[in-house]
N, C-alpha and C positions, 0 to 999 in steps of 0.2 A: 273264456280262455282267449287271450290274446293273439296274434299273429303275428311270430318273427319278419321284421320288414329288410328286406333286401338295403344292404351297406354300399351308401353312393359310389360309383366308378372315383377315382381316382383323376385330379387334373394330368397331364401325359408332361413327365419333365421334360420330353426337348419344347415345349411350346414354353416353359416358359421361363421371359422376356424382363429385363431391365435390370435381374441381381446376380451379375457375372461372379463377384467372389461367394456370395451364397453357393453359386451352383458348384464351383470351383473346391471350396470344402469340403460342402457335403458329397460328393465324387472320390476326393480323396482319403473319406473316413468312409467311404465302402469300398474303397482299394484295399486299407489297412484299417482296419478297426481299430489294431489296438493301438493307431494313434491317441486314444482315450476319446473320444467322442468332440462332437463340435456345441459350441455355445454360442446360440446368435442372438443379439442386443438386436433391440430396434422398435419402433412403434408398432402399434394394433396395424392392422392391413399389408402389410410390404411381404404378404405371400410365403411364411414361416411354418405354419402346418401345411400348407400346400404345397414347399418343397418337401418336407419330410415323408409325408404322405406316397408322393410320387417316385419318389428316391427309393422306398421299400419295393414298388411294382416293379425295378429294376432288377433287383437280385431274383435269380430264379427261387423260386417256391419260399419267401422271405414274409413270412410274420411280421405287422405293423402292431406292435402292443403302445398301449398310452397307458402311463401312469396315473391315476388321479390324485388333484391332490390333495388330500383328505389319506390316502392311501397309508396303512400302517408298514411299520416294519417287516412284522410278518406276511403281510400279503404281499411283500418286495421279495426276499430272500429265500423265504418258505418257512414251514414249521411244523410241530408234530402234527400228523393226520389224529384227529381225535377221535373219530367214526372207529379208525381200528384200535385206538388204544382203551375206550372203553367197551367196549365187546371183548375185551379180555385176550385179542391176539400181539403177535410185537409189534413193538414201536415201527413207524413207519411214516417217511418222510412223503410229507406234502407239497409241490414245489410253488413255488409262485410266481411272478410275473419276473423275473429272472430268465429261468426254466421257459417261460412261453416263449421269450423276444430269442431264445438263442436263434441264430441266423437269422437274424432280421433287423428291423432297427426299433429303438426303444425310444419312443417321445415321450417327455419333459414339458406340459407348457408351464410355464410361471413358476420355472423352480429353483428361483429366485424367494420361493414364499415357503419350501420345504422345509422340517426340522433337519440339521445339519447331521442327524444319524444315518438318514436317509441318503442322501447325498455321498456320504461318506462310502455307501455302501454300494450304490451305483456307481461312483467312480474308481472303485478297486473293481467290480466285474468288467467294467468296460478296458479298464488297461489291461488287466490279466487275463481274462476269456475264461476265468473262474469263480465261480459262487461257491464260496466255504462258510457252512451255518455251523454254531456249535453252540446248542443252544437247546431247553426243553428235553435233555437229555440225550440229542441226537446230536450225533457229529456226521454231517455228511458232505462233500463234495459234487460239483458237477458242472459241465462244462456252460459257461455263456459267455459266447461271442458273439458280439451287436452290436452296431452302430447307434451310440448314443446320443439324441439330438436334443438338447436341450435350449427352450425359448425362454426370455425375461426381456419386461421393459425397464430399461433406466428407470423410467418416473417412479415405479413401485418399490425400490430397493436394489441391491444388488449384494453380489456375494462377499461371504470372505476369501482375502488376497487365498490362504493356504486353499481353499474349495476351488479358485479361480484357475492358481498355477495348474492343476490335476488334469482341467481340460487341456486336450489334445489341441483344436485348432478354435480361433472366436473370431465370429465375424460381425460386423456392425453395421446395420443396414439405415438407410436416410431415407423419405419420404421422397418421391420422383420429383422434380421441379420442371422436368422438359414437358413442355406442353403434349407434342408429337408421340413422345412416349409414354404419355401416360393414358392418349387416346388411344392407341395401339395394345396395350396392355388389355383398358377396359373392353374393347371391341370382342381380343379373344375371348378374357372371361364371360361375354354376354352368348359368345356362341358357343363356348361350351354349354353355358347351365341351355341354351334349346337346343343343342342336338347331341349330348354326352359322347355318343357311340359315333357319330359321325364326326367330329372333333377328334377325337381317337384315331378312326380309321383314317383321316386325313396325317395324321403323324404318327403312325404307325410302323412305318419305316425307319424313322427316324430312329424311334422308341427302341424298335430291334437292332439297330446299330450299337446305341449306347449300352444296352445289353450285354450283347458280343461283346464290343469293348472292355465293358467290368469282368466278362470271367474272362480274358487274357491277361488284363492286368493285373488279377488276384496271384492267377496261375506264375505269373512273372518275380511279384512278389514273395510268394512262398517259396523259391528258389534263390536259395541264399548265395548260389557261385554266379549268380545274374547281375545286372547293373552293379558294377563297379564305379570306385570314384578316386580321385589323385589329393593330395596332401591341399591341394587349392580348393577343391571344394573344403575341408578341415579349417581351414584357417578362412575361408568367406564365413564358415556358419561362428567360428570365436567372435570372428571381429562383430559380424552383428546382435549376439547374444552380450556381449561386454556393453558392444556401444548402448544398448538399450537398458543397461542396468538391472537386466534379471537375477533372479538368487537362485544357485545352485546350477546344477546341470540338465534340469530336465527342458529346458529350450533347446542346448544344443542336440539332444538324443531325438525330439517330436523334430525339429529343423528339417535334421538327417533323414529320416524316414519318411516327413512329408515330402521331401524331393524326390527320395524313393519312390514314392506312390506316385507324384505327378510324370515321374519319367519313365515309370510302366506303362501309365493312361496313355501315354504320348507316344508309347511304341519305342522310347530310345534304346541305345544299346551298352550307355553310360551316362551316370547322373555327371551333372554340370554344374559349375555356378550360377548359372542361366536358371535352371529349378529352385536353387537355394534363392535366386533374390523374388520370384515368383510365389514362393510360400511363405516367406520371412514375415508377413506384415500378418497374417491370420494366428501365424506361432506366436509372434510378439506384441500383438496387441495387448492383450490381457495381461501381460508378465513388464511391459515396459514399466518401468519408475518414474514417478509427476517430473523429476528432476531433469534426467534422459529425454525425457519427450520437450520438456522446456528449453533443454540448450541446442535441439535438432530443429527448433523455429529460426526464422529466418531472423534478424532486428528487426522493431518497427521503425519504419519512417521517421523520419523528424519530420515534424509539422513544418511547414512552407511561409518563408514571412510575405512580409503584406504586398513585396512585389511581383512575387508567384517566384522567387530565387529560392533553391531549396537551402536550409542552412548546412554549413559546413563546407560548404562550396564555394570556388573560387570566383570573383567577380571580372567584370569586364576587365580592371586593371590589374585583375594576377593576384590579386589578394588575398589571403584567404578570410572567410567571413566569420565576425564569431557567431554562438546562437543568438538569434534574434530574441531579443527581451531581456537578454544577461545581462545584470546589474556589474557594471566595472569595478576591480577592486577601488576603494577607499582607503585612504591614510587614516590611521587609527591615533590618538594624542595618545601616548603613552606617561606619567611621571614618574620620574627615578625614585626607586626607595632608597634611602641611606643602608649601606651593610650596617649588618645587627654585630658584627665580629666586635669590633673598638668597641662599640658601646657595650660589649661583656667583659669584654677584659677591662675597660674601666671599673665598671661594677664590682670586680672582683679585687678590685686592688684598692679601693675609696676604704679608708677607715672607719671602723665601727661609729656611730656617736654612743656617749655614756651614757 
């Protein structure tokens, strides 16, 4: 007989360090859940189970369920208990890991690699805060609200646009390049894995702040005559939904609500444009069009000629330059064709020969 092994402490999210929109998101889809959940892009290591993990030990008495993936439908959503249905008593619903995550949050790694049933079905419980089976006979309902975090790396795939648009907020995360930061990062991680509890207790404080923090800002948000907003927050979140080329309206509606939630976290007393341009790049990442994201680049440069003068630029005497390398027009020889007109109406009027 085996022996159940104790489930490692949790890294403490205020410690950690270097992925400010990471933490940023995932904060604001346990403000509001039913932003539809967060998708974070990014390589092996940049700290993705270990925010979600720690993001759960925020919410008071909040369930961490993981998916696996392997996982069928029915162990998603639930399905007939089959223990009572062959014993001869009624049907009776079995729930699944739907039912576990309620109030809590629900990881996703690599579900990027899920059958699209799946998916489909986590992302209607996460916008709705309901799991409706109907199915094996059973029709039943019930409530799941959780923050849904799903990871994927680029290299191995990625989703369909319709699966994409569903999430709520996506963040993309980069490998550190600052030297500084990246020894600082390692150093905590090496003292947490030697002193778990003593790493804890040193941000312990912290930890209980950000706490406090999430339930005032829940409680804010569930107050619908709370933060208020004027016709200019409306017309900031169009203009950046347009200029990004998304389809439909659910960018403007997740916009809306993510500003919502950051201007609870923030204590304000009304949302701002200030909120709206702070969450717009996590709403529209995902939803932007190749086209949108290409005409919002700057030009490139024009290459520099051989005297380090950039081209198109005016010279020492006022001139303006052409590009360097352009071949000049050329006079082209052209020869006149005779008109074809006289020589058909001649034709037309020469006498037959016999």
């Amino acid at each position: 007989m085996t022996t159940a092994a104790p489930m490692p402490v949790p890294f403490p999210f205020a410690a950690i360090a270097g992925q400010p929109q990471l933490r940023q998101a995932l904060l604001l889809a346990a403000v509001d859940p039913g932003l539809g959940g967060v998708l974070i892009e990014g390589p092996r290591g940049t700290a993705k189970t270990t925010a979600a993990r720690a993001l759960a030990e925020l919410l008071p008495g909040a369930p961490f369920v993981t998916l696996p993936l392997g996982a069928s439908l029915e162990s998603l959503v639930g399905t007939l208990d089959l223990g009572q249905a062959l014993a001869g008593h009624e049907l009776r619903f079995a729930p699944g890991l739907l039912a576990r995550a309620h109030g809590g949050v629900l990881y996703v790694d690599e579900i990027n690699l899920l059958p699209d049933a799946l998916i489909d079905s986590l992302l209607d419980a996460a916008a709705s805060g309901v799991n409706v089976v109907e199915r094996d006979g059973i029709s039943h309902r019930h409530a799941a609200r959780f923050v849904l975090v799903g990871t994927m790396n680029p290299e191995e795939g990625t989703l369909r646009p319709q699966l994409l648009d569903r999430f709520g907020l996506c963040v993309q995360l980069r490998n550190i390049d600052d030297p500084a930061e990246r020894q600082a990062i390692v150093r905590a991680r090496l003292a947490f894995d030697a002193d778990p509890q003593g790493f804890r207790t040193k941000h312990a404080q912290e930890e209980a702040e950000l706490a406090a923090a999430l339930v005032s800002a829940r409680a804010l948000v569930a107050d619908a005559s709370a933060l208020p907003y004027d016709d200019a927050v409306h017309e900031a979140v169009g203009a950046l939904c347009i200029a990004s080329g998304a389809d439909g309206l659910r960018a403007d509606l997740v916009m809306l609500r993510s500003a919502r939630a950051l201007a609870a976290w923030e204590g304000a007393v009304s949302i701002t444009t200030d909120h709206v341009q702070r969450v717009a790049e996590a709403v529209l990442l995902h939803r932007r069009k190749p086209e949108a994201e290409a005409a919002a680049q700057p030009p490139a440069p024009r290459p520099a000629k051989p005297d380090g003068t950039a081209n198109g630029k005016n010279d020492a005497s006022g001139a303006a330059d052409e590009d360097w390398g352009a071949m000049p027009p050329e006079p082209v020889g052209i020869e006149r064709v005779k008109p074809l007109r006289p020589l058909i109406d001649r034709a037309q009027v020469a006498p037959k020969k016999a």
